[in-house]
C-alpha positions in Angstrom: -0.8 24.4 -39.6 -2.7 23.4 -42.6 -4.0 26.3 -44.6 -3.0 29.4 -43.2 -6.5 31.2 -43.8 -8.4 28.4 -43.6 -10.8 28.5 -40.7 -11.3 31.9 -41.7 -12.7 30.4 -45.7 -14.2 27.4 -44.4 -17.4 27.0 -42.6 -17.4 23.7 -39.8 -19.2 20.7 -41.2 -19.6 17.9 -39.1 -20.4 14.0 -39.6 -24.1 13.4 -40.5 -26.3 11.1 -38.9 -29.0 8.7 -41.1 -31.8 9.6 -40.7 -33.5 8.3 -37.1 -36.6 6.2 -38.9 -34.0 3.8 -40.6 -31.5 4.0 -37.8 -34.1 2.9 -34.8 -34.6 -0.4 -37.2 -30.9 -1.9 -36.1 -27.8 -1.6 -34.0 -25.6 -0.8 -36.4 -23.7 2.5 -36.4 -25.0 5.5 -38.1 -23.1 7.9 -38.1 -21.7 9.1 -41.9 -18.1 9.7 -42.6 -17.0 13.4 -44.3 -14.7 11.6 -46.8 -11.3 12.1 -47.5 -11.6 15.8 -49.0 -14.1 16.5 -46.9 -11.9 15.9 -43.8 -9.2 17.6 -45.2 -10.8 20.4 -45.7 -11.5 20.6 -41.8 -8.1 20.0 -41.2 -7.7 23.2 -42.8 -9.7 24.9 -40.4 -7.1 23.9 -37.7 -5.5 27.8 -36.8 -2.1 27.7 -35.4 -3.5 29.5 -32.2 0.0 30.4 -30.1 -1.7 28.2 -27.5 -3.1 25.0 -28.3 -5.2 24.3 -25.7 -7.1 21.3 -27.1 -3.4 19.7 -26.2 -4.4 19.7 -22.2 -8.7 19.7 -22.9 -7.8 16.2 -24.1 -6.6 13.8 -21.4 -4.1 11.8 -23.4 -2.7 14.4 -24.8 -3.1 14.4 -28.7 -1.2 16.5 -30.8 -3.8 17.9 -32.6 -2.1 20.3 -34.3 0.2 18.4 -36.0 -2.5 15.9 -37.5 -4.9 18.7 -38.4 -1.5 19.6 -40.6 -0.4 16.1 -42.2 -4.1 15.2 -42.7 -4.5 18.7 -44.9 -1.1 17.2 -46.4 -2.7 14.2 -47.6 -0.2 12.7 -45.4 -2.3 10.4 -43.8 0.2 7.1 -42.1 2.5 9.5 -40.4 -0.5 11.4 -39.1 -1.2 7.8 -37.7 2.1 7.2 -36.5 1.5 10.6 -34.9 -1.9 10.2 -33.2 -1.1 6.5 -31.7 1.9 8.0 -30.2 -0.5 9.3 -27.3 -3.4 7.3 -27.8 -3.7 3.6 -28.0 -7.0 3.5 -29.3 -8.7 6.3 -31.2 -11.0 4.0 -32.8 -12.5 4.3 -29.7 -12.4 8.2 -28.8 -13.2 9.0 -32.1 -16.8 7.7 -31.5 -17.7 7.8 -27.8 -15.3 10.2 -26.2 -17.5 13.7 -25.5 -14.5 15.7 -27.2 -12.9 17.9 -24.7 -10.5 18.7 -27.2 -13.3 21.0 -29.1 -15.0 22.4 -25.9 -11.0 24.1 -25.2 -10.3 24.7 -29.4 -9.9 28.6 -29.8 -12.5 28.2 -32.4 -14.9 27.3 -29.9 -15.0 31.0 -28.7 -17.4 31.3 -31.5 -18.6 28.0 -31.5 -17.3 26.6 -34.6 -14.4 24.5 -33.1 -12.2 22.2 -35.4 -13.8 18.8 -36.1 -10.9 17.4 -34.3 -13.2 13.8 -33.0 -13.9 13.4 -36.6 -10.7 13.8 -38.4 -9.0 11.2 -35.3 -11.6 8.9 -36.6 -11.0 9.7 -39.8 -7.2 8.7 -39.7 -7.9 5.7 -37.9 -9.7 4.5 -40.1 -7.8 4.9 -42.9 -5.0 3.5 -40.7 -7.1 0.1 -40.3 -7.8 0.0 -44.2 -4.9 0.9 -45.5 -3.2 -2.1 -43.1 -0.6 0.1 -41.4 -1.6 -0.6 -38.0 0.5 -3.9 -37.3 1.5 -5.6 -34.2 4.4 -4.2 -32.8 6.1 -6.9 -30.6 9.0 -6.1 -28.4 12.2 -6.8 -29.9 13.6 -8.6 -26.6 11.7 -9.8 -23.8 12.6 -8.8 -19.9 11.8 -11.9 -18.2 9.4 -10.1 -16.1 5.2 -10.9 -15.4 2.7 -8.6 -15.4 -0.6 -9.6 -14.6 -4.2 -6.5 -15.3 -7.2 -7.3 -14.0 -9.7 -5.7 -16.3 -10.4 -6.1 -19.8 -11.5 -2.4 -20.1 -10.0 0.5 -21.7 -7.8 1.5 -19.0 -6.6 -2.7 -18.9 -5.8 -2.8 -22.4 -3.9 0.3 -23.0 -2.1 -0.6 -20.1 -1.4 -4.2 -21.7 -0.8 -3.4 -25.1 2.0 -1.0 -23.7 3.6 -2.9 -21.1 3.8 -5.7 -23.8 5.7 -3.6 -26.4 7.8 -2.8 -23.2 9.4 -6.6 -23.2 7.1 -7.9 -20.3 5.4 -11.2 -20.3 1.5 -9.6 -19.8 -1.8 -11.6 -19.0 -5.3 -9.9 -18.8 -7.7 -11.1 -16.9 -10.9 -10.8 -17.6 -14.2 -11.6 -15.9 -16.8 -11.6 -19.1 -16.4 -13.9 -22.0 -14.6 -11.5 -23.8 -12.2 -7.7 -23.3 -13.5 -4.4 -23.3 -15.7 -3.2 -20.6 -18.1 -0.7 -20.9 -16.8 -0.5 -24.5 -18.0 -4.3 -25.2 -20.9 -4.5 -22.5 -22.0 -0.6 -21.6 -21.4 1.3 -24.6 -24.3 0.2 -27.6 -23.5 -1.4 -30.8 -25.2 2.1 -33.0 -22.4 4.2 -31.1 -19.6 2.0 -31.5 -19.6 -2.1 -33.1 -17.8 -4.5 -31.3 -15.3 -5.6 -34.1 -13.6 -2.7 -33.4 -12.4 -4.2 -30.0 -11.7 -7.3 -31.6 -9.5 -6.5 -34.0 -7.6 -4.4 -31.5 -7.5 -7.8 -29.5 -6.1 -9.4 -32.3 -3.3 -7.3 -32.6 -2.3 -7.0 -28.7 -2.1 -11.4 -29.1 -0.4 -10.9 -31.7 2.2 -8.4 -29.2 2.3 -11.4 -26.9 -0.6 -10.4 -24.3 -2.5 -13.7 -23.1 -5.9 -13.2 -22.3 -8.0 -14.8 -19.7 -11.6 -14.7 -19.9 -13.9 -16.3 -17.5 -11.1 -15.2 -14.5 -13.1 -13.1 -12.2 -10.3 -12.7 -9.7 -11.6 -12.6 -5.9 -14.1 -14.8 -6.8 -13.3 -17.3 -9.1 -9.8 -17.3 -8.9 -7.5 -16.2 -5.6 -6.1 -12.7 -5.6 -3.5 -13.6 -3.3 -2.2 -16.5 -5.3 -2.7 -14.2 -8.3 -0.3 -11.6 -6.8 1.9 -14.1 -5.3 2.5 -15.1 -9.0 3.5 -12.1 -11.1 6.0 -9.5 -10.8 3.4 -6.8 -11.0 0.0 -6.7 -10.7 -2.1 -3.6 -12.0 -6.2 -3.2 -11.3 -8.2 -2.1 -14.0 -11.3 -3.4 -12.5 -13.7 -0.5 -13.4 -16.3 1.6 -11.7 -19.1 -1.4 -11.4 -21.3 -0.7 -8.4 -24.5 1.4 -9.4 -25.9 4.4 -7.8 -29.4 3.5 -6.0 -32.6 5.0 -5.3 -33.5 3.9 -2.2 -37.2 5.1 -2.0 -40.4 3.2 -1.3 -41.1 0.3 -4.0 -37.6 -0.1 -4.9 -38.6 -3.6 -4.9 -40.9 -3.7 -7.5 -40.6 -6.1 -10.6 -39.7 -3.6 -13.4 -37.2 -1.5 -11.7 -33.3 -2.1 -12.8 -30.3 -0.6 -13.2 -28.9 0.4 -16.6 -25.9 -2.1 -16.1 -28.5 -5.0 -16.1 -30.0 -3.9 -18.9 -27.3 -2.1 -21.4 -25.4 -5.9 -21.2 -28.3 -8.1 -22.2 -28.7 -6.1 -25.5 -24.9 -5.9 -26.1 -25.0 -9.9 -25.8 -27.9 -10.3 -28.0 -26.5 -8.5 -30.8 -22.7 -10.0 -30.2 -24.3 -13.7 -30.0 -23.5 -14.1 -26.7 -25.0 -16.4 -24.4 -27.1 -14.6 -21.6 -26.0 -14.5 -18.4 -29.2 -15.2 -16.5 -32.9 -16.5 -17.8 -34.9 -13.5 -17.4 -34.6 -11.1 -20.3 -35.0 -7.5 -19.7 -37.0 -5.9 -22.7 -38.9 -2.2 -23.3 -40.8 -3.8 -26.3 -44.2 -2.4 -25.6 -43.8 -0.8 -22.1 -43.8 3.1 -21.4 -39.8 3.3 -20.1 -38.8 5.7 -17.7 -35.1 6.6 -16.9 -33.9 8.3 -14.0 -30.4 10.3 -14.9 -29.5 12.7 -17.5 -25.8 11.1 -18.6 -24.6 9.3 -21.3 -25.8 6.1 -19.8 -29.0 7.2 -19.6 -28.7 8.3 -23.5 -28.0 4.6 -24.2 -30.4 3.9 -22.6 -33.2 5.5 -24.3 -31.7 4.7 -27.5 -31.9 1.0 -27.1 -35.6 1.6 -25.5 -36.1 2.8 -29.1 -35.2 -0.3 -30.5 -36.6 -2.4 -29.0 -40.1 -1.0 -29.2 -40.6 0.6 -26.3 -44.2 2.8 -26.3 -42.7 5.9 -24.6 -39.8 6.6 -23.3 -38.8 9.5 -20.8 -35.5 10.9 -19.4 -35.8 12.4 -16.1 -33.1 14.5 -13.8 -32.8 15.5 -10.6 -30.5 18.3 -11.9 -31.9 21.9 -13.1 -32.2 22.2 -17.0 -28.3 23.5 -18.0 -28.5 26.5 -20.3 -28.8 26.1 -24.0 -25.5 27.8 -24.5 -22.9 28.3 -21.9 -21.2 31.8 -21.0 -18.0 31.5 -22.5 -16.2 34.4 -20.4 -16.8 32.0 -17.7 -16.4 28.3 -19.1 -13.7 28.7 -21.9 -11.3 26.6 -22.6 -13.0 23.8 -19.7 -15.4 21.7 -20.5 -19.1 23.9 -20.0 -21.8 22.7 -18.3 -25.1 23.1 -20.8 -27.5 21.3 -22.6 -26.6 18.5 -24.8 -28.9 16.4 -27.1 -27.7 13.4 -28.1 -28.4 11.2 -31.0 -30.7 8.8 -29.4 -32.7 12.0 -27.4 -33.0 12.8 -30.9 -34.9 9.6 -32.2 -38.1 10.6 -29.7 -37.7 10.5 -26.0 -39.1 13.0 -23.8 -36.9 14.4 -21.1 -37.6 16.6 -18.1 -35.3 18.3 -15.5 -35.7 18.9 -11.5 -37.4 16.0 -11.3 -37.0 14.0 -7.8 -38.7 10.5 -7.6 -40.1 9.9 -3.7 -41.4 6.3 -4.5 -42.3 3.9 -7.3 -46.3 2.5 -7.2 -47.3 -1.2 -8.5 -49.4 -3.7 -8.8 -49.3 -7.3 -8.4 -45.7 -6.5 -7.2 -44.3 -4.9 -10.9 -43.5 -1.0 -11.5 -46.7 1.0 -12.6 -45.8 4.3 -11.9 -43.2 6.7 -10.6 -44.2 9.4 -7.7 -42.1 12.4 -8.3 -42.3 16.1 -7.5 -40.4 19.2 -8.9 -36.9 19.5 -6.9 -36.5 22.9 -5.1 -32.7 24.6 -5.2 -32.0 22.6 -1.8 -32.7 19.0 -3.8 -35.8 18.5 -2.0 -39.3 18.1 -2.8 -41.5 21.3 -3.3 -44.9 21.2 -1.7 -47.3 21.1 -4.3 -45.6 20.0 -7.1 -45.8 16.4 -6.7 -47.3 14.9 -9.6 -46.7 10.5 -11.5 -45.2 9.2 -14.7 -46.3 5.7 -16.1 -43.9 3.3 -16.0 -43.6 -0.3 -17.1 -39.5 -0.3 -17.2 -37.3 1.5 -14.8 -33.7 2.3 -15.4 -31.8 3.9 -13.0 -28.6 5.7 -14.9 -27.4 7.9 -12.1 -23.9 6.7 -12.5 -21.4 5.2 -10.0 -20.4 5.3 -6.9 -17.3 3.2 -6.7 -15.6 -0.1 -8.1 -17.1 -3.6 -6.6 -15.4 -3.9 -3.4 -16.4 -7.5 -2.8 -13.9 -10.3 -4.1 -10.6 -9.1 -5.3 -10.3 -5.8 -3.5 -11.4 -6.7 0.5 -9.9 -10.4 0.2 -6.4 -8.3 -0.5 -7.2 -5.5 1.7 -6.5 -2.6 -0.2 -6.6 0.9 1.3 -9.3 2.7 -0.1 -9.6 6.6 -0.7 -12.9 8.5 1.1 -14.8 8.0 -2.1 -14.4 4.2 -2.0 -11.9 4.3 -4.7 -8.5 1.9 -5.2 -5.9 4.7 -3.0 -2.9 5.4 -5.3 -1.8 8.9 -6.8 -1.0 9.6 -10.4 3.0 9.3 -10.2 3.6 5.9 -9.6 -0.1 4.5 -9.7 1.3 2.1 -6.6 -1.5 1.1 -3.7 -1.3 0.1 -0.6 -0.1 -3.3 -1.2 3.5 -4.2 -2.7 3.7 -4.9 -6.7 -0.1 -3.7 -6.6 -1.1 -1.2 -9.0 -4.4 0.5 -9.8 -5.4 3.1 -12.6 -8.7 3.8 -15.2 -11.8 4.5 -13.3 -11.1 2.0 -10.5 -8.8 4.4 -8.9 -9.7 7.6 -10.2 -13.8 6.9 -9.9 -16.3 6.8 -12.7 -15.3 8.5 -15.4 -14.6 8.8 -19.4 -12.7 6.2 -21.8 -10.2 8.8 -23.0 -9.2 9.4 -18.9 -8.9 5.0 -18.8 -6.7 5.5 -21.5 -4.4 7.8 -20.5 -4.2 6.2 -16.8 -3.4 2.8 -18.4 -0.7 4.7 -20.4 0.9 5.8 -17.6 0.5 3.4 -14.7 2.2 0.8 -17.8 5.5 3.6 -17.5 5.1 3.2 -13.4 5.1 -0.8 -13.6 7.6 -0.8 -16.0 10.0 1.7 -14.0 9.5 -0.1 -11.0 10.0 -3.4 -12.9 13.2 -2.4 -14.5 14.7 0.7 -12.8 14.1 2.7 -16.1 11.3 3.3 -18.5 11.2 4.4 -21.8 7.5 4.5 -22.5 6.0 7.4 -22.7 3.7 9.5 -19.9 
């Protein structure tokens, strides 16, 4: 551990935000680092509990622990040799993962869990600035083809590891560049895309090849694709959309998020559009149905843009402010969280269901909504409308696109919709078909892609070679 007494001298400081007037004026990350000492000094707060059991509330793993201790040390490369050991990417969890790992530290029983998000970002960081994080290609190569499709987080950590395994590995990837929701979901004020590039910079330089432009099932054959490599793993995604099927649906003015979130993500990263009609909440009264993390983005880029109003709603009850934690500890609670974009003036409202969207001239005026009673229906009475000039529906998704790659192979599907394949060998249906990241496992967080493309690499590579040595 790092200071034996520590957490019990020093209070929890977090990363600050700026300050939401200047931050709403760009897309540019805000949030402010603690510094060297600073993060040290919550390193010190890390308690040698007998159970650590922010080792299992984080999916991948981490050894959190043990970098809590060599940060405190001032020992700062091996604690990066230590935290990519598990994770491939903690550039990326360091900013957008929700931090299991603190809901299950023992600290949290008093709600004043280690920093642990912040010191991982902290090291990578330094890792990145200090130039320790070089490509690490494999010393001989196995003769063997491995094909992802799926430029996401799941994809890559999958390719970056099956790469350093010896295996000749090309990505394929449908948008004009890698990294998913990272590149296309996730905003540029939570996480900037250089990030991703340099990551992709260092995976070439590991000998992956990527493809971009390749949308396999529909512009390139998935059975000749198949036919071609040795292996070939799906890290498609979760990509279709939850609906709202009510009356006006229709309407000019009602989207999904995923139309949305994209064109702004483009805009900033100079991309060219991908269709002619811009989506924009400059001067509009925005209303977004769902009370995730999309929906947070959301409202956030609503913001930006110059959006008049802007409301969350939820079919959900409001979660309680704080959660019992004789009930909830160490899993990850259900209760109310305000993020950083909630924070820069959107209003939000819970047990809220919408029954139909009203227009005129054929574009979104209004929603129709009433209060939702415990059964999810409408209670009489309580029906009541919210303006609306922009819709965006964040309720999530259902399932990955099943049109293209996975009906053209035929691919057994679980009852969910998802890719069928279990978390031992990761195989489908199919021969030399793999599938991991949220395409199997359903709609879900970056650090759970990660850790799926970690291990369905070991599964490829064992049933590639008879023997793996990368790690689970």
């Amino acid at each position: 551990m790092g200071k034996i007494t520590g957490f019990l001298e020093i209070d929890r400081q977090d990363r600050k935000y700026a300050p939401a007037a200047d931050r709403v004026r760009n897309y540019n990350e805000f949030v402010i680092p603690l510094g060297d000492e600073g993060t040290k000094s919550q390193a010190a707060r890390c308690m040698n509990c007998g159970i650590p059991y922010c080792h299992n509330g984080c999916p991948v793993n981490n050894q959190i622990p043990d970098w809590n201790d060599l940060v405190y040390n001032d020992m700062w490369e091996e604690a990066s040799r230590n935290l990519h050991s598990t994770n491939n990417f903690p550039e990326f969890t360091g900013r957008v993962c929700p931090a299991p790992c603190e809901a299950s530290c023992t600290l949290n029983i008093e709600d004043t869990p280690v920093t642990i998000k912040t010191i991982e970002c902290a090291i990578v960081d330094k890792a990145w600035e200090k130039g320790w994080l070089k490509p690490l290609p494999a010393a001989e190569k196995t003769g063997r083809k491995v094909a992802v499709v799926g430029g996401g987080p799941s994809g890559l950590a999958a390719a970056q590891q099956l790469a350093r395994a010896g295996h000749a590995v090309h990505l394929f990837e449908k948008n004009a560049k890698a990294g998913g929701l990272l590149r296309y979901g996730i905003p540029d004020f939570k996480m900037e895309k250089h990030l991703i590039d340099r990551r992709i910079e260092q995976m070439e330089a590991e000998g992956v090849t990527f493809h971009y432009g390749a949308h396999i099932g529909v512009t390139q054959d998935a059975k000749q694709l198949l036919d071609s490599f040795d292996a070939v793993l799906i890290c498609a995604g979760s990509e279709k959309s939850r609906d709202l099927p009510v009356p006006g649906r229709d309407l000019d003015g009602v989207h999904y998020a995923m139309e949305f979130l994209p064109q702004q993500n483009r805009r900033v990263g100079k991309e060219a559009p991908l269709d002619n009609k811009p989506l924009l909440a400059g001067g509009k009264h925005v209303v977004v149905i769902g009370g995730g993390d999309t929906g947070s983005d959301c409202i956030g880029t609503s913001i930006r843009q110059g959006a008049l109003s802007v409301t969350q709603i939820e079919i959900m009850p409001k979660p309680p402010e704080k959660e019992n934690k004789d009930l909830t500890w160490p899993n990850w609670p259900m209760k109310l969280r305000t993020s950083s974009s909630h924070q820069e003036g959107a209003e939000r409202d819970f047990s809220v269901l919408t029954t139909a969207f009203r227009g005129e001239d054929g574009k979104v005026k209004a929603l129709q909504c009433a209060r939702a009673g415990a059964d999810m229906k409408p209670v009489a009475g309580s029906e009541f409308e919210l303006k609306a000039d922009l819709v965006l529906l964040a309720m999530g998704f259902v399932h990955p696109v099943h049109e293209g790659m996975l009906k053209s192979l035929g691919v057994k599907l679980d009852q969910r919709g998802n890719v069928e394949a279990n978390v031992k060998d990761y195989k489908t249906s199919i021969d030399k078909l793999f599938a991991a990241g949220d395409a199997r496992r359903g709609q879900s967080l970056v650090v759970w892609a990660i850790r799926e493309g970690r291990q369905a690499a070991r599964a490829v590579d064992e049933y590639l070679m008879g023997s793996t040595t990368l790690p689970r």
